[in-house]
N, CA, C and O atoms as a Maestro MAE file, in Angstrom:
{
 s_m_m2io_version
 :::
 2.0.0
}

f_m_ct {
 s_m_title
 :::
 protein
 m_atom[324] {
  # First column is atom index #
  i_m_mmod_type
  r_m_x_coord
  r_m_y_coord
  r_m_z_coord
  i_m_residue_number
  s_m_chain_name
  s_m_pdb_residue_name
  s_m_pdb_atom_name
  i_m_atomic_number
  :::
  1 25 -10.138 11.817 -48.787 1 A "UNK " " N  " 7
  2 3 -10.013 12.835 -47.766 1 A "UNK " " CA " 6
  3 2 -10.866 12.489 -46.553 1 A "UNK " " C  " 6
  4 15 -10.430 12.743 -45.430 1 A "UNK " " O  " 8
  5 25 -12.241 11.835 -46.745 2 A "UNK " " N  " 7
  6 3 -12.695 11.587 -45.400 2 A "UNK " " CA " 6
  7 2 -12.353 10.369 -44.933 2 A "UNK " " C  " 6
  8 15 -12.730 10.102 -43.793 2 A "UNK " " O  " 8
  9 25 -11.762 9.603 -45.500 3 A "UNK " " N  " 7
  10 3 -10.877 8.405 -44.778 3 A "UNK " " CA " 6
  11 2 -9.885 8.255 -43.973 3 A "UNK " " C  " 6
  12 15 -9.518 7.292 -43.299 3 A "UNK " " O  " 8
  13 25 -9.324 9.727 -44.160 4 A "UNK " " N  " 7
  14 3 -8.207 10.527 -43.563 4 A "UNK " " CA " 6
  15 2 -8.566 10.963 -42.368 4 A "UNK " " C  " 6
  16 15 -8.008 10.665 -41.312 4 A "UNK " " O  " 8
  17 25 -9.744 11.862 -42.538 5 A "UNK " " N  " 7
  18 3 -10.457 12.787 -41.580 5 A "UNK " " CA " 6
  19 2 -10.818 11.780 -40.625 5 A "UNK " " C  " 6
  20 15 -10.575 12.124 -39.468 5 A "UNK " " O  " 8
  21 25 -11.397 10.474 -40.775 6 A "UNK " " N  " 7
  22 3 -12.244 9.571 -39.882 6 A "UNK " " CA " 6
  23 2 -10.846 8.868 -39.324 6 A "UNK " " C  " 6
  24 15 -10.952 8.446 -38.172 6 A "UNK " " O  " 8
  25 25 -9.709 8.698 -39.879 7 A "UNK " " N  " 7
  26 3 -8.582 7.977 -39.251 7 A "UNK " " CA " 6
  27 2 -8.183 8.648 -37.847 7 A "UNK " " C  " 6
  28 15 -7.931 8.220 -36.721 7 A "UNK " " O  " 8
  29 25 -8.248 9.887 -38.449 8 A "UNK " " N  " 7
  30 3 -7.702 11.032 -37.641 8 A "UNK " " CA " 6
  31 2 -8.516 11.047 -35.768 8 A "UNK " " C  " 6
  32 15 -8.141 11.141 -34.599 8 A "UNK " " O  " 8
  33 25 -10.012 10.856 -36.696 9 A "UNK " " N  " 7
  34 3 -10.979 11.174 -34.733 9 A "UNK " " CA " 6
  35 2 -10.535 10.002 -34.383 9 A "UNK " " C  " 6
  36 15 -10.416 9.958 -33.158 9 A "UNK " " O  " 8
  37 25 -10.118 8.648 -35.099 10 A "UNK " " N  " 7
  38 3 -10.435 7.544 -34.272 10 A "UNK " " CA " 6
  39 2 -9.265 7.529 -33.614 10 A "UNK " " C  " 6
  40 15 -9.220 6.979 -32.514 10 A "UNK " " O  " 8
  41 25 -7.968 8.205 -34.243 11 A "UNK " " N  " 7
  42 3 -6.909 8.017 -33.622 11 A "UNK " " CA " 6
  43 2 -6.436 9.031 -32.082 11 A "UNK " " C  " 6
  44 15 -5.590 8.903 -31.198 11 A "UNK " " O  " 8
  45 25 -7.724 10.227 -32.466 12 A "UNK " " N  " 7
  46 3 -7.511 10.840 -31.229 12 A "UNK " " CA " 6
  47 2 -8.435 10.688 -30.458 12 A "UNK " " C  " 6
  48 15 -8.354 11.296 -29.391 12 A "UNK " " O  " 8
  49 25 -9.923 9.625 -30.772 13 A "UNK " " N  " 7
  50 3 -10.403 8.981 -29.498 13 A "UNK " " CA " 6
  51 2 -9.993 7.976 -28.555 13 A "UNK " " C  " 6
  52 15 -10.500 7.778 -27.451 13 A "UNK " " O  " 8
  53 25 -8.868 7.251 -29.170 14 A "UNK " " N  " 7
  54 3 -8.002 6.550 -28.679 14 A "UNK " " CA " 6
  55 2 -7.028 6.848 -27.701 14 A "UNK " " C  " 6
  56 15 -6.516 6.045 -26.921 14 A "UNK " " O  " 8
  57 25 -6.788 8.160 -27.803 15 A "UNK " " N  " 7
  58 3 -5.554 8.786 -27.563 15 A "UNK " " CA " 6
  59 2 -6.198 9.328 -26.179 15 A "UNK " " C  " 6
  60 15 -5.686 9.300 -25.060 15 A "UNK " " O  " 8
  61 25 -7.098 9.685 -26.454 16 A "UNK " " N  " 7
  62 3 -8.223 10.123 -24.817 16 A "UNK " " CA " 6
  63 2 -8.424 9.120 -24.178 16 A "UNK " " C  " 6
  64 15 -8.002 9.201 -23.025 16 A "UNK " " O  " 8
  65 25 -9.038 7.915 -24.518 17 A "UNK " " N  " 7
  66 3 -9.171 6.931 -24.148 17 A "UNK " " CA " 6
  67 2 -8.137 6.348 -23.398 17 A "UNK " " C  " 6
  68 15 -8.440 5.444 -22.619 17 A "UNK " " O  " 8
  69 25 -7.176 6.644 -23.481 18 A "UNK " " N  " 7
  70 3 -5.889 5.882 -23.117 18 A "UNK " " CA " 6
  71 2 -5.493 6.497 -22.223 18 A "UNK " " C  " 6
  72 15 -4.864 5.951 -21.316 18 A "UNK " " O  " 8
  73 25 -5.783 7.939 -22.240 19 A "UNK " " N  " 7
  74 3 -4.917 8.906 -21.303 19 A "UNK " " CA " 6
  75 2 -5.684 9.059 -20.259 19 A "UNK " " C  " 6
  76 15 -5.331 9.704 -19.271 19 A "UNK " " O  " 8
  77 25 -7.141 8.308 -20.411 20 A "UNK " " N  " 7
  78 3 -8.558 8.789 -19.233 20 A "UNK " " CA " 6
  79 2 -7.884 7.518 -18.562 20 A "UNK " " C  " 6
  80 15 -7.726 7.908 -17.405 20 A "UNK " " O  " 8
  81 25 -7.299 5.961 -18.639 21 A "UNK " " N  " 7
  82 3 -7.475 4.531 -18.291 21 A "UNK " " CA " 6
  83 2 -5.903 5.230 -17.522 21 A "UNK " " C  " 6
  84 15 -5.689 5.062 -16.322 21 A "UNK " " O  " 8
  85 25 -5.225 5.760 -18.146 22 A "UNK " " N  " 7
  86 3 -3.690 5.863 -17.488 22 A "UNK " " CA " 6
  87 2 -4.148 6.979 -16.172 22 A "UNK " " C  " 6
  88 15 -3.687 6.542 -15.117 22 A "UNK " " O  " 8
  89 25 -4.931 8.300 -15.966 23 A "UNK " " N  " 7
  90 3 -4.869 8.874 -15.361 23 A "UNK " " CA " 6
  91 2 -5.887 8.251 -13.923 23 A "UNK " " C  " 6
  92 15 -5.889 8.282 -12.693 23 A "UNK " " O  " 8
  93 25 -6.543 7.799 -14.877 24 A "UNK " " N  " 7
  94 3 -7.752 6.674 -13.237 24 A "UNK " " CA " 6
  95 2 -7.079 6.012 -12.708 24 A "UNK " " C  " 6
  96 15 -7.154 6.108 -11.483 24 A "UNK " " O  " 8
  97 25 -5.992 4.916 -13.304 25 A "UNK " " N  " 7
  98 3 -5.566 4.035 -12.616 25 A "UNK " " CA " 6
  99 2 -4.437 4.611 -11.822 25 A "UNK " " C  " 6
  100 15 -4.262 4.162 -10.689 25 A "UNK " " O  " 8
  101 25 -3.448 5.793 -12.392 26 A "UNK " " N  " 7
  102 3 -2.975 6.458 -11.915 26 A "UNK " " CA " 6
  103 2 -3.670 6.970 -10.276 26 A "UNK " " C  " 6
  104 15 -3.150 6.599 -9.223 26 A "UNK " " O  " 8
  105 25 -4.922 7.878 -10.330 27 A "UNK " " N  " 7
  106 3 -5.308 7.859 -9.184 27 A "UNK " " CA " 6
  107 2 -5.751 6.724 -8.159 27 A "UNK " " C  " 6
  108 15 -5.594 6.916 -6.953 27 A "UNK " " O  " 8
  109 25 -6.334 5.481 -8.664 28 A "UNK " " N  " 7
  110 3 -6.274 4.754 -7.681 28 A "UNK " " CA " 6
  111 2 -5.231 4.506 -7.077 28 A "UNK " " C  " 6
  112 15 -5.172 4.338 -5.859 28 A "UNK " " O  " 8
  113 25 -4.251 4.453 -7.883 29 A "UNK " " N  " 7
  114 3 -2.601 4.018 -7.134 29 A "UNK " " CA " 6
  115 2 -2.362 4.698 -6.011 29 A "UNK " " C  " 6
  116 15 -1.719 4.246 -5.064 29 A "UNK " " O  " 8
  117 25 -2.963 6.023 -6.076 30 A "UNK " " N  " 7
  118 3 -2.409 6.905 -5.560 30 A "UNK " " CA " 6
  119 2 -2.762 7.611 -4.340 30 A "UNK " " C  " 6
  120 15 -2.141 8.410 -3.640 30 A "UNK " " O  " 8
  121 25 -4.721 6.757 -4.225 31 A "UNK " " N  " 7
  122 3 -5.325 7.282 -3.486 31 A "UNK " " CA " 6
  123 2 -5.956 5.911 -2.848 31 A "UNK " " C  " 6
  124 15 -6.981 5.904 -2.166 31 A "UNK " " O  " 8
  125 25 -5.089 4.609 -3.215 32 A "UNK " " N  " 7
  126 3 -5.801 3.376 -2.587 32 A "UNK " " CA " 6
  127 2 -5.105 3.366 -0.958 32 A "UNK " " C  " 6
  128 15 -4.002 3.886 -0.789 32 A "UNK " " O  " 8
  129 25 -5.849 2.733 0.195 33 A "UNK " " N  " 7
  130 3 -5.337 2.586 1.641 33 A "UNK " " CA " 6
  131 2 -4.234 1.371 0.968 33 A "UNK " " C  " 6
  132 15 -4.384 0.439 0.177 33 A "UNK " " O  " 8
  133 25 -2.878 2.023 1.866 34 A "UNK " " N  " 7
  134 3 -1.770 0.934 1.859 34 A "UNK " " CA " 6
  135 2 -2.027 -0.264 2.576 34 A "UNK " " C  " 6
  136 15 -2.937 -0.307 3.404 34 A "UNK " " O  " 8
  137 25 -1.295 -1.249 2.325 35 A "UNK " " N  " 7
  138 3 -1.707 -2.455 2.927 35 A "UNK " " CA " 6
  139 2 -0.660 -2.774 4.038 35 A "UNK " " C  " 6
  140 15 -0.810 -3.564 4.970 35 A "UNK " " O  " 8
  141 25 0.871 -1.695 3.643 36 A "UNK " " N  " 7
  142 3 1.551 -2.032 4.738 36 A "UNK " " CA " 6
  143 2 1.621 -1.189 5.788 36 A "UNK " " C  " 6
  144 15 1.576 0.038 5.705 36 A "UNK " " O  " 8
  145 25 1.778 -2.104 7.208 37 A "UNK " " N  " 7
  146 3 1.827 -1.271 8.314 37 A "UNK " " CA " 6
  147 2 2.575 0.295 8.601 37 A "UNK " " C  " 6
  148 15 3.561 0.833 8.097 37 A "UNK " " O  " 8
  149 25 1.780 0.647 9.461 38 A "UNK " " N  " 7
  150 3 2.450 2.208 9.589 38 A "UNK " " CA " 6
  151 2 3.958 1.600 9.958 38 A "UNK " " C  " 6
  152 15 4.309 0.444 10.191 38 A "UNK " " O  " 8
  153 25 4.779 2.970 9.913 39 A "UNK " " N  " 7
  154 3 6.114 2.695 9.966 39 A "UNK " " CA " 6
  155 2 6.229 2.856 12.080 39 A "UNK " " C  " 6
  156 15 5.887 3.717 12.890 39 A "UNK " " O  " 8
  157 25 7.018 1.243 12.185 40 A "UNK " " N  " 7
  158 3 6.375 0.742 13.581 40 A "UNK " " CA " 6
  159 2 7.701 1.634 14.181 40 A "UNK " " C  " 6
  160 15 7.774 1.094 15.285 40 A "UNK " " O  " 8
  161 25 8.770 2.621 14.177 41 A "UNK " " N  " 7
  162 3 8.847 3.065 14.359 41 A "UNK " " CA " 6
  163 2 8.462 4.763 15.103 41 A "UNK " " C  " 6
  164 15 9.017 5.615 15.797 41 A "UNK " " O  " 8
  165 25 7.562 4.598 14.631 42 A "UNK " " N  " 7
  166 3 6.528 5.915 15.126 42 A "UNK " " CA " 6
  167 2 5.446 5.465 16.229 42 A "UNK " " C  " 6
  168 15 4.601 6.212 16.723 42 A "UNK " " O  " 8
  169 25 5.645 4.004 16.542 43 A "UNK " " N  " 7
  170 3 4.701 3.731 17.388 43 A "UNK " " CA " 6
  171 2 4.993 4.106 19.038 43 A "UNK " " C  " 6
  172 15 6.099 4.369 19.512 43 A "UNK " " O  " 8
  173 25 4.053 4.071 19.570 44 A "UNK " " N  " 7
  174 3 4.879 4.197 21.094 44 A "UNK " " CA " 6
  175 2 4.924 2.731 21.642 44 A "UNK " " C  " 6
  176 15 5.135 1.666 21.063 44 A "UNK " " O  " 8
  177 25 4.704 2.975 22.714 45 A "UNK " " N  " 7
  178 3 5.324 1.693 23.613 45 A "UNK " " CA " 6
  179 2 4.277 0.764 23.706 45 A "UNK " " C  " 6
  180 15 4.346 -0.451 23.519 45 A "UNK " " O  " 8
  181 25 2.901 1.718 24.136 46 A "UNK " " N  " 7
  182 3 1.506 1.203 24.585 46 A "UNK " " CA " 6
  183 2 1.052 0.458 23.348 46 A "UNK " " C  " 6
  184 15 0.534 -0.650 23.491 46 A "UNK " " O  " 8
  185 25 1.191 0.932 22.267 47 A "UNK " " N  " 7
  186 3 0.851 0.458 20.320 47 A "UNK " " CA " 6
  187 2 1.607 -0.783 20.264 47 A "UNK " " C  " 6
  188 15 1.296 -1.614 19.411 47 A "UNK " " O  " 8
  189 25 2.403 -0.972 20.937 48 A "UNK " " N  " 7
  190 3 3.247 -2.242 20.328 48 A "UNK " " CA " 6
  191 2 2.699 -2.893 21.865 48 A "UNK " " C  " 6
  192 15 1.850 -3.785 21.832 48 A "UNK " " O  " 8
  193 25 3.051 -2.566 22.750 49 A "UNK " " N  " 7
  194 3 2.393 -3.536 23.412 49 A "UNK " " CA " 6
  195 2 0.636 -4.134 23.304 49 A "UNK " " C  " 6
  196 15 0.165 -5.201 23.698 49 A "UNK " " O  " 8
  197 25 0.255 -3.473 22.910 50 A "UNK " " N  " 7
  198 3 -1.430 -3.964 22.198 50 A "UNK " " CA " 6
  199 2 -1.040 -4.446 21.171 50 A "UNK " " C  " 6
  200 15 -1.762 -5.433 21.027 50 A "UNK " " O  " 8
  201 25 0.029 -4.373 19.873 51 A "UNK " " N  " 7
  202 3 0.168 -5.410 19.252 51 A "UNK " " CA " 6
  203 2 0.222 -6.776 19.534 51 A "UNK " " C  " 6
  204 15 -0.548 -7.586 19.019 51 A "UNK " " O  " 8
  205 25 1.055 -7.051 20.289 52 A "UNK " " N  " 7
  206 3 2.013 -8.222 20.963 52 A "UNK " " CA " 6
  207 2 0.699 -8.748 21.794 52 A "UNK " " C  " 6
  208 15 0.510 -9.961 21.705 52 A "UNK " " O  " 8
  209 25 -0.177 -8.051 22.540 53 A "UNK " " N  " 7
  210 3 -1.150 -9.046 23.451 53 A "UNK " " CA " 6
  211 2 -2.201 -9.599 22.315 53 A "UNK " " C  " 6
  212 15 -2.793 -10.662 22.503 53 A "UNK " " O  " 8
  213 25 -2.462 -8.574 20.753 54 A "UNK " " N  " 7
  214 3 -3.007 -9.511 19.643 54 A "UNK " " CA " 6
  215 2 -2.898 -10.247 18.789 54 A "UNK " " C  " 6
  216 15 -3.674 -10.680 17.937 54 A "UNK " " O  " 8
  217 25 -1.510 -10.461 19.107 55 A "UNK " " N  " 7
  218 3 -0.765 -11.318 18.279 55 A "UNK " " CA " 6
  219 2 -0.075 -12.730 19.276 55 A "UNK " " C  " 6
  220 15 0.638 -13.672 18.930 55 A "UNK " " O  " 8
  221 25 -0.672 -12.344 20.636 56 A "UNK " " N  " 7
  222 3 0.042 -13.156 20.965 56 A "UNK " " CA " 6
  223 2 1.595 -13.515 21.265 56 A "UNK " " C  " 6
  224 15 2.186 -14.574 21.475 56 A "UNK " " O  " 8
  225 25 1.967 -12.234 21.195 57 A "UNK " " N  " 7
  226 3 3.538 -12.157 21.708 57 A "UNK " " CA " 6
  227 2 3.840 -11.385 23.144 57 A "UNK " " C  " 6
  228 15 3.105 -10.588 23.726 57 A "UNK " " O  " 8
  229 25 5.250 -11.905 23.565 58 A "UNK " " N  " 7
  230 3 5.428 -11.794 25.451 58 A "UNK " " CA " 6
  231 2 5.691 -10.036 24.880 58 A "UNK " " C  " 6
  232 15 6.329 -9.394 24.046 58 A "UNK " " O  " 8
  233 25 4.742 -9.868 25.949 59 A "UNK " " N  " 7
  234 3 4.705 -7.989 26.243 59 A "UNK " " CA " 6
  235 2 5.108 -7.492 27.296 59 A "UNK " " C  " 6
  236 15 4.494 -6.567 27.828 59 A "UNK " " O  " 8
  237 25 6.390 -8.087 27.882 60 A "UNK " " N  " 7
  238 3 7.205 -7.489 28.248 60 A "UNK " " CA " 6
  239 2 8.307 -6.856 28.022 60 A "UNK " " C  " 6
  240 15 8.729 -7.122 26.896 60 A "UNK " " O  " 8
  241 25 9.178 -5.893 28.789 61 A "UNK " " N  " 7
  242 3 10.450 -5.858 27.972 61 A "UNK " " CA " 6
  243 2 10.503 -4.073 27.894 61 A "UNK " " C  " 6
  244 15 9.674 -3.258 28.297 61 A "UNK " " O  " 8
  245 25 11.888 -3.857 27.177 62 A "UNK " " N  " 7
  246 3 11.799 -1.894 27.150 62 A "UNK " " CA " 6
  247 2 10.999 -1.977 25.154 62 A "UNK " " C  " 6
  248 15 10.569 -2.863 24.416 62 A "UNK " " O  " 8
  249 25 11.163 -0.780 25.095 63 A "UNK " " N  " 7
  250 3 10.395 -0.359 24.002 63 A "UNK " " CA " 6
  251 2 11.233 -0.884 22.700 63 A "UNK " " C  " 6
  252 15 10.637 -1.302 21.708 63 A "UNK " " O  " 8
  253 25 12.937 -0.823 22.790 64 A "UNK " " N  " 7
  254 3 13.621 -1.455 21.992 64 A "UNK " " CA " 6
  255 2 13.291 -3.268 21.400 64 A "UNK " " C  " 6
  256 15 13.351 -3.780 20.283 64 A "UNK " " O  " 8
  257 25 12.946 -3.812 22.755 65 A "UNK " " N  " 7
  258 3 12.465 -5.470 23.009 65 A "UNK " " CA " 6
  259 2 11.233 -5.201 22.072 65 A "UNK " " C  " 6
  260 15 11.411 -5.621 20.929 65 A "UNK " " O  " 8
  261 25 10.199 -4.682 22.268 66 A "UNK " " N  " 7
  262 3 8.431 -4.625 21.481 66 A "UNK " " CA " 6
  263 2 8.865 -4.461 20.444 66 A "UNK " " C  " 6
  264 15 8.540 -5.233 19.541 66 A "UNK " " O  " 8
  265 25 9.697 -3.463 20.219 67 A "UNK " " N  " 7
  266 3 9.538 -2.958 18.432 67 A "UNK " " CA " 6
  267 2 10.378 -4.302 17.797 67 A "UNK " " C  " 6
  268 15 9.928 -4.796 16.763 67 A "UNK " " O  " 8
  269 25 11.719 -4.949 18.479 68 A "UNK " " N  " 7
  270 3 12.242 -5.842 17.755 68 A "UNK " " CA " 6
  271 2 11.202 -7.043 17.587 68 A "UNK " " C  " 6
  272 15 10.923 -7.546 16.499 68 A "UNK " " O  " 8
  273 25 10.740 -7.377 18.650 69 A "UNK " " N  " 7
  274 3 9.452 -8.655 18.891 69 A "UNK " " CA " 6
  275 2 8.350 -8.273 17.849 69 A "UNK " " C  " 6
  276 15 7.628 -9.163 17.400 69 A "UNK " " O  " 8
  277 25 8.204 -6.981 17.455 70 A "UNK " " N  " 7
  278 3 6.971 -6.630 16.302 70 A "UNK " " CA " 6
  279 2 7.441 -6.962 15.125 70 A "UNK " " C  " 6
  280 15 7.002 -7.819 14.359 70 A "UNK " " O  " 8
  281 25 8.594 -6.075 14.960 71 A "UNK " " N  " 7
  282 3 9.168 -6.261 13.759 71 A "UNK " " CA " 6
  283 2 9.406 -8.111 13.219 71 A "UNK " " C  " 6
  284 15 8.965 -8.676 12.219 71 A "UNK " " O  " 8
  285 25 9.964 -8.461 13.952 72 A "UNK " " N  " 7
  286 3 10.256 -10.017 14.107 72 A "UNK " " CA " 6
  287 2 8.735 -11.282 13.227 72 A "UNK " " C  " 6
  288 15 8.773 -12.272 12.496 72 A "UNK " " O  " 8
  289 25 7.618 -10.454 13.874 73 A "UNK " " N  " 7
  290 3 6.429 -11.138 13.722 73 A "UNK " " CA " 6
  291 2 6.385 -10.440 12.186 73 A "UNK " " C  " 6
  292 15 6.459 -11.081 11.137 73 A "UNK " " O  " 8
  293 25 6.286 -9.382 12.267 74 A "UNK " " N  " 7
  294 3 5.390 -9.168 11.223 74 A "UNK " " CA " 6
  295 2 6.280 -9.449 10.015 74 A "UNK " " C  " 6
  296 15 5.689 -9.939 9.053 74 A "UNK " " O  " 8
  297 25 7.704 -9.212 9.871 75 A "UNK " " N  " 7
  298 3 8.592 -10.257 8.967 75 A "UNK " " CA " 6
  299 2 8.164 -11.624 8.432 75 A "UNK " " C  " 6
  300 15 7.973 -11.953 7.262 75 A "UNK " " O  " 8
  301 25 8.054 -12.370 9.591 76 A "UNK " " N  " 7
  302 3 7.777 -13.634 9.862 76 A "UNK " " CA " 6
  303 2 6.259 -14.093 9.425 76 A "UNK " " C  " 6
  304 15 5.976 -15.249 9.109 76 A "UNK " " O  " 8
  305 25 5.545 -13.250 9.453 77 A "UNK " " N  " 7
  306 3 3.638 -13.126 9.391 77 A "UNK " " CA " 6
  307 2 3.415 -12.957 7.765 77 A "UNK " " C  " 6
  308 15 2.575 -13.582 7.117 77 A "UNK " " O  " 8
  309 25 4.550 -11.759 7.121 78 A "UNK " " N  " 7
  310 3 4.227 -11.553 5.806 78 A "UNK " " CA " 6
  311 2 4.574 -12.545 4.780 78 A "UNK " " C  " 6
  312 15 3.909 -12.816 3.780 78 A "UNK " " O  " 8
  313 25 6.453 -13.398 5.395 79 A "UNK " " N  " 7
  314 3 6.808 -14.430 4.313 79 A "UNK " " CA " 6
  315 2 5.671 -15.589 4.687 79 A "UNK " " C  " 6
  316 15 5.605 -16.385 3.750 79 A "UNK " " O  " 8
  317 25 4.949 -15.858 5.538 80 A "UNK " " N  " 7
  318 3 3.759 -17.057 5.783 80 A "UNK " " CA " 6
  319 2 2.422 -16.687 4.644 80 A "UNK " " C  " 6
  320 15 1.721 -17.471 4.004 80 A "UNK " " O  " 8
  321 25 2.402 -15.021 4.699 81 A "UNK " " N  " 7
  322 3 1.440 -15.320 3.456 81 A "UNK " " CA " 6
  323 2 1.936 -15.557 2.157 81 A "UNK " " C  " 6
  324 15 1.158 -15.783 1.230 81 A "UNK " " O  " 8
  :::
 }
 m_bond[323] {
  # First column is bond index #
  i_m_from
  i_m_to
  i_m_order
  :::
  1 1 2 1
  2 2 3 1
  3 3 4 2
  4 3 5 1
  5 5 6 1
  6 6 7 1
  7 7 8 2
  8 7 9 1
  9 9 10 1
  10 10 11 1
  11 11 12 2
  12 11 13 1
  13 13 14 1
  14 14 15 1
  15 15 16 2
  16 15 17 1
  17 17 18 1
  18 18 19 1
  19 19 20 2
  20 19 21 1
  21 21 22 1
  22 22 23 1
  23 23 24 2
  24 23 25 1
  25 25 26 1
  26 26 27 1
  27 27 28 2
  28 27 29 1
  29 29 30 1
  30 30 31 1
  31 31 32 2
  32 31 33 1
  33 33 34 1
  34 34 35 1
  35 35 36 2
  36 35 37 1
  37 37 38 1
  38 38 39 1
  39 39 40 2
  40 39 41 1
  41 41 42 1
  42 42 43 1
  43 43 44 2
  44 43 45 1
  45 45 46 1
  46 46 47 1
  47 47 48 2
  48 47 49 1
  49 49 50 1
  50 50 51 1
  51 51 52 2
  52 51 53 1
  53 53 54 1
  54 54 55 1
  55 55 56 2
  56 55 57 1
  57 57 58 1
  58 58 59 1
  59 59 60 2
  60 59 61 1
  61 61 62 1
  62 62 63 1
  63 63 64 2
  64 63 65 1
  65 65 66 1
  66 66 67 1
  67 67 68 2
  68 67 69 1
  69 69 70 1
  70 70 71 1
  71 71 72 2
  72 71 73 1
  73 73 74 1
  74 74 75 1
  75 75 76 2
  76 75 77 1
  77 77 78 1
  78 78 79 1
  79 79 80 2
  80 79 81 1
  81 81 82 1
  82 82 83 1
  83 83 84 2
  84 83 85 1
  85 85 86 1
  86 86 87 1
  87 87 88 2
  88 87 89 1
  89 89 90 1
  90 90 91 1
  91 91 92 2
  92 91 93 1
  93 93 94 1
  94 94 95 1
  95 95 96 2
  96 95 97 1
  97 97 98 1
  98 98 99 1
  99 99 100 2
  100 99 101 1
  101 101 102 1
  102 102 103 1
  103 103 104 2
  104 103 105 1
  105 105 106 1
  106 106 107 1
  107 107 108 2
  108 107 109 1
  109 109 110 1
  110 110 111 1
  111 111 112 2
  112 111 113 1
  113 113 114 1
  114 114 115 1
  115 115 116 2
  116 115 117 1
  117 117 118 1
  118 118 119 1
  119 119 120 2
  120 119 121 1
  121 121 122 1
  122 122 123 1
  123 123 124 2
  124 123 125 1
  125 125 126 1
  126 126 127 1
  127 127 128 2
  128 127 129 1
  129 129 130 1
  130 130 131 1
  131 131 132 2
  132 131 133 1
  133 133 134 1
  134 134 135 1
  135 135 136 2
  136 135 137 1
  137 137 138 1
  138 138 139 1
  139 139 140 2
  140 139 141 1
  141 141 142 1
  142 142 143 1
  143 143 144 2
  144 143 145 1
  145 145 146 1
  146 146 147 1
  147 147 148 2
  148 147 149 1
  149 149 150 1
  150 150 151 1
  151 151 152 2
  152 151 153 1
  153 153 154 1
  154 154 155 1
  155 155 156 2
  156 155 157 1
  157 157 158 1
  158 158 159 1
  159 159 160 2
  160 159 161 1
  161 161 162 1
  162 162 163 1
  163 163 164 2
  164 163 165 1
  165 165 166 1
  166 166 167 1
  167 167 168 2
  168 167 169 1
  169 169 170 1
  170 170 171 1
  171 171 172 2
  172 171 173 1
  173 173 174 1
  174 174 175 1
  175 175 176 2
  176 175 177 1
  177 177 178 1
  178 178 179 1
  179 179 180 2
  180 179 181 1
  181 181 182 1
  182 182 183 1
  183 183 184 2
  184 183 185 1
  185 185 186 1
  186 186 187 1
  187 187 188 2
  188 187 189 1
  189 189 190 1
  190 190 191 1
  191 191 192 2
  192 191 193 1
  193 193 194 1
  194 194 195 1
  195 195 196 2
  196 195 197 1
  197 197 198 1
  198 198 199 1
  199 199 200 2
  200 199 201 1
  201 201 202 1
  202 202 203 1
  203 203 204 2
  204 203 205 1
  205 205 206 1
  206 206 207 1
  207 207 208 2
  208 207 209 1
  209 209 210 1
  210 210 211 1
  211 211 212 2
  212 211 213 1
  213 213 214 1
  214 214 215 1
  215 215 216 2
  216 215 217 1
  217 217 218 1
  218 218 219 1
  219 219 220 2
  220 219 221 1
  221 221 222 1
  222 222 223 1
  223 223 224 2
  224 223 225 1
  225 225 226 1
  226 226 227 1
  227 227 228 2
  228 227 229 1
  229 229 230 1
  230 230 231 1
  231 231 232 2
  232 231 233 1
  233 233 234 1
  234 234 235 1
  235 235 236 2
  236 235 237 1
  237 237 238 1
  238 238 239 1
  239 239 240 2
  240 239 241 1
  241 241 242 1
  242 242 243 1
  243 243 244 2
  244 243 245 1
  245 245 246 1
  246 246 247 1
  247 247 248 2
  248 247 249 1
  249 249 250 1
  250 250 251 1
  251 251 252 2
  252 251 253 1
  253 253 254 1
  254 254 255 1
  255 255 256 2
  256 255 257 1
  257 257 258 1
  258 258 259 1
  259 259 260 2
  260 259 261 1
  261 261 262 1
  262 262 263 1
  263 263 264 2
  264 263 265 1
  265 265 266 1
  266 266 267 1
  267 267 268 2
  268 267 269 1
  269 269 270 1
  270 270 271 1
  271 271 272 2
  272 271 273 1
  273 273 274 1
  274 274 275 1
  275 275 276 2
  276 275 277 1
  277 277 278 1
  278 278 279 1
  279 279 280 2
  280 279 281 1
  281 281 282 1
  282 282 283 1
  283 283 284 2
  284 283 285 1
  285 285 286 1
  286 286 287 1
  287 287 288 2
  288 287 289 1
  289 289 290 1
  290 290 291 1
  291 291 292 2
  292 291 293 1
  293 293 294 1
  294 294 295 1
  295 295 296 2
  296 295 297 1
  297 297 298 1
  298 298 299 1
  299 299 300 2
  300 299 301 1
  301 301 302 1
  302 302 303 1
  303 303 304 2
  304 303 305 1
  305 305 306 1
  306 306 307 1
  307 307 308 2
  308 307 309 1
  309 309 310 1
  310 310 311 1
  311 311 312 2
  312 311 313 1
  313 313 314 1
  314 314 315 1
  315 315 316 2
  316 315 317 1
  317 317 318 1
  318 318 319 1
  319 319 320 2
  320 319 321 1
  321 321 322 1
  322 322 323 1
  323 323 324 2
  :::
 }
}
C-alpha cells in the first residue's frame, strides 16, 4: 500500500512539473519581443524613407515605390541570413 501511495505523489509531482515547464514556456512564447518587422504596411512615408537612407536604398519615389523598395530588401536581407 505505501508503494502505491509513493507511486501516486511521484506521479503527480511530475504531472506539476510538467504543467509548470509547459505553462513558462508557454508564456515566454507569448510574451517574447518578435523578431519580425512591424507590418510595413502601417508605416508612413517618412518610416520607410528613414529605412531606405539606413539601408542604403534610393529614397525617392511615391509611398507605393518605398514600401515596394522595403519590402524588396527586407525579403532579400532575410533569405541572406
Amino acid at each position: 500500500m505505501d508503494l502505491l501511495l509513493c507511486i501516486m505523489k511521484v506521479s503527480k509531482a511530475l504531472t506539476l512539473t510538467f504543467a509548470g515547464i509547459i505553462a513558462v514556456s508557454s508564456l515566454v512564447v507569448a510574451f517574447s519581443p518578435s523578431t519580425r518587422p512591424p507590418h510595413l504596411k502601417s508605416w508612413s512615408k517618412r518610416q520607410l524613407i528613414l529605412y531606405c537612407e539606413r539601408n542604403g536604398l534610393e529614397t525617392s519615389g511615391s509611398y507605393l515605390d518605398l514600401l515596394s523598395r522595403v519590402e524588396q530588401h527586407q525579403k532579400s536581407h532575410t533569405v541572406a541570413d
